[in-house]
C-alpha positions in Angstrom: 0.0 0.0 0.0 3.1 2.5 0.7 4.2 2.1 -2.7 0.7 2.9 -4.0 0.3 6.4 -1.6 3.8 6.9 -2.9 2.5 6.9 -6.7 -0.7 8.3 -6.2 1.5 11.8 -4.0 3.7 11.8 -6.9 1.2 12.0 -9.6 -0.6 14.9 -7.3 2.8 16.6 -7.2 3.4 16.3 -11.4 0.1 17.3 -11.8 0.7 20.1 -9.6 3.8 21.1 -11.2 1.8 21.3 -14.8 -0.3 23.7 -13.1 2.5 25.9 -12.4 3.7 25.9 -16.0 -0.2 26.4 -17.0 -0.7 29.0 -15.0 2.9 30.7 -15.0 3.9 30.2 -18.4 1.6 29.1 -20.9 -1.4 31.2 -19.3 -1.7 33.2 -22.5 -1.0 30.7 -24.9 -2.9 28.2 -26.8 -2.8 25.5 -24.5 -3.3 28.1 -21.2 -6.4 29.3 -23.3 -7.7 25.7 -24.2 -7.1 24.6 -20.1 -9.0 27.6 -18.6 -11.3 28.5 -21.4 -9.9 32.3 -21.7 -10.5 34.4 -23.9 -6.6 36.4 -24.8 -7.9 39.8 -23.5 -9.5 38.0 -20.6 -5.8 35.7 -20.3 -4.0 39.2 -21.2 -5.9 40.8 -17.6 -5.2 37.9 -15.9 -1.7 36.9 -16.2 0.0 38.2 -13.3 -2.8 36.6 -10.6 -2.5 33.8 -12.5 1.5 33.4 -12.5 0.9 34.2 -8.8 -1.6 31.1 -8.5 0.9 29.1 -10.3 4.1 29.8 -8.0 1.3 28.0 -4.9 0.7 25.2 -6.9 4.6 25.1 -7.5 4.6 25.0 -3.3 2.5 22.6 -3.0 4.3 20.2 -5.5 7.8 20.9 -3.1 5.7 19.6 -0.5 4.8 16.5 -1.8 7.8 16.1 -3.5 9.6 17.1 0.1 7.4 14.4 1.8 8.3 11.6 -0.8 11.9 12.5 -0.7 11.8 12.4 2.9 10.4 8.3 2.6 8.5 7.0 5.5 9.7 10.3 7.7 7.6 12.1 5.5 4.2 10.9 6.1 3.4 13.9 8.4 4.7 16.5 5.4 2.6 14.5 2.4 -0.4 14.2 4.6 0.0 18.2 5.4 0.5 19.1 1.4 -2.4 16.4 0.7 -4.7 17.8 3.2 -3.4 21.6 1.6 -4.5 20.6 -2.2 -7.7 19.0 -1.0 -9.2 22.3 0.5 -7.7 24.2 -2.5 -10.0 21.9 -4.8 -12.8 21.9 -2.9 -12.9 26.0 -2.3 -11.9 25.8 -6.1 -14.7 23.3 -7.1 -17.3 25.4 -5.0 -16.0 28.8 -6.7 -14.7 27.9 -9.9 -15.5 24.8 -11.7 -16.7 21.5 -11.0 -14.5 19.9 -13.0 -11.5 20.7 -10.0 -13.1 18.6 -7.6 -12.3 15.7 -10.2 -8.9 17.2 -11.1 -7.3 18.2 -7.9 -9.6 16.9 -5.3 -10.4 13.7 -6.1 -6.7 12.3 -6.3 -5.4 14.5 -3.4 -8.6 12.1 -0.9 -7.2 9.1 -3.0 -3.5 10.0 -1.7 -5.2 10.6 1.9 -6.6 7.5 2.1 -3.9 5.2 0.8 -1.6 6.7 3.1 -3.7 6.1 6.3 -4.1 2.4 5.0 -0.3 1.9 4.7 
């Protein structure tokens, strides 16, 4: 089961990490566009809160990453950052869009509860 959790905070911290680049870098851009459904004027008026969002995810993916590095020692710290990106994509899913819950959410709760069965 430890090697499961282990996958399943990983994946949360990569997708976390191709948030930051969404958000940071390619906010603007086709693919930014395409992710958030932006308009470029809308992307254009955006861009700096949305870099700013970005460099969080990118903390919240050092977490995880910190917690897997970190091995069994690091339950505590993946359970924190797990617990962190599971209110963020709830308050997200309840302000935003649904479609976080499924994105963020979902595999944060799956990380959660493979690491209190291992």
């Amino acid at each position: 089961m430890a090697f499961a959790a282990s996958v399943v905070v990983a994946l949360v911290a990569l997708l976390h990490v191709w948030f930051l680049v969404l958000e940071m870098f390619l906010w603007d851009k086709p693919a930014g566009l395409r992710a958030f459904g932006q308009t470029p004027e809308r992307a254009a008026a955006t861009k700096v809160l949305a870099a700013n969002q970005g460099l969080y995810n990118g903390f919240l993916a050092a977490g995880l990453l910190w917690g897997l590095w970190l091995g069994p020692a690091g339950t505590g710290i993946k359970v924190f950052f797990l617990l962190c990106v599971l209110v963020a994509g709830l308050y997200g899913a309840a302000t935003a869009s649904r479609k976080i819950l499924y994105i963020q959410a979902l595999p944060a709760s799956l990380g959660l509860a493979l690491l209190s069965l291992g």
